[in-house]
Steps between C-alpha positions, in 0.01 A plus 500: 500500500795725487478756210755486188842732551474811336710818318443841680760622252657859467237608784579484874160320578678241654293586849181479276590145364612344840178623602212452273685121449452456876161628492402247191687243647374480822183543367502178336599292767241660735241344218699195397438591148675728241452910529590715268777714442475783692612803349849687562432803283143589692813551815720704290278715318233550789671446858595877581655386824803365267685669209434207227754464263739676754425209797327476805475386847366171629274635740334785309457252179281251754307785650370589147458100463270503837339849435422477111601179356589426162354383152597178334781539218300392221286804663778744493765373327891555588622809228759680737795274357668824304493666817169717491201384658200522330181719639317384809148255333220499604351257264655186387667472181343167413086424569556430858354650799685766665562293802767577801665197681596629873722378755303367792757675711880572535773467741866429521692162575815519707769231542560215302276205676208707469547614113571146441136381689336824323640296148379145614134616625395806246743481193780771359569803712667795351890607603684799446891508477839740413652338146829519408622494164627079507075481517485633167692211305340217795344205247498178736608336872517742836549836442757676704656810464878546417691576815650804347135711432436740755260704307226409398319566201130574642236369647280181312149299612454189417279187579582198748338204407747249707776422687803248511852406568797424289811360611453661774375818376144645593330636288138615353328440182410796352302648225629801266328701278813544234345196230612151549 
């Protein structure tokens, strides 16, 4: 019941990805069925709270979530990929109804044992994180930075969807929103 990866692009909606994914994901276990994409460009072009293609903040991103909700992507289809999001809808671009999905509620999950039980009993959470610039050329096995970078880049959200160990290594499964 976990949603496709997808490509945010040349627009800093990762906080709008990690999110709406969440949202449809956990959505679809709560049902035990399939859900619809929900969509990341109803975040970035209407969520005023955030700056859209220019990023956003975890909290502010699940307020709107809770407060307003959003379409579904076949609703409101993703178009910021050049960087420019497009106007806020208020109609659907297919013949669907103009239907919000809302988070139930929202709250933050501290510590590792309990964002590991919040994965096991309700599905993904979302994660925010400083990358460096070894992230940007990461294709398979445990990521970890170089010793060397002590800069980083910026800031990036992604999904968790699981958690492991290798050779020693912990680690969690995560979902970005840069293609396959």
């Amino acid at each position: 019941l976990i949603h496709p990866i997808r490509n945010q692009e040349q627009c800093g909606s990762c906080w709008a990805f990690s999110a709406s994914e969440v949202l449809s994901d956990r959505e679809a276990i709560a049902t035990g069925k399939p859900s619809p994409v929900l969509s990341a460009e109803d975040m970035v072009s209407c969520d005023q709270g955030d700056m859209g293609c220019g990023g956003g903040q975890l909290p502010k991103a699940w307020q709107y979530l809770k407060d307003t909700g959003i379409v579904t992507d076949a609703c409101f289809p993703y178009s910021a990929g050049e960087g420019k999001p497009a106007p806020c809808a208020s109609s659907c671009s297919d013949d669907e109804a103009f239907v919000r999905t809302r988070a139930a509620s929202i709250f933050a999950i501290n510590g590792v044992q309990n964002m590991q039980k919040e994965l096991f009993t309700n599905g993904p959470i979302q994660v925010a994180f400083m990358v460096y610039s070894s992230f940007m050329a990461y294709k398979t096995g445990v990521y970890q930075k170089h010793f060397w970078e002590l800069l980083p880049e910026g800031g990036h959200a992604v999904k968790i969807v699981g958690w492991g160990t290798d050779g020693g290594v912990d680690y969690w499964r995560v979902a970005n929103s840069w293609d396959t």
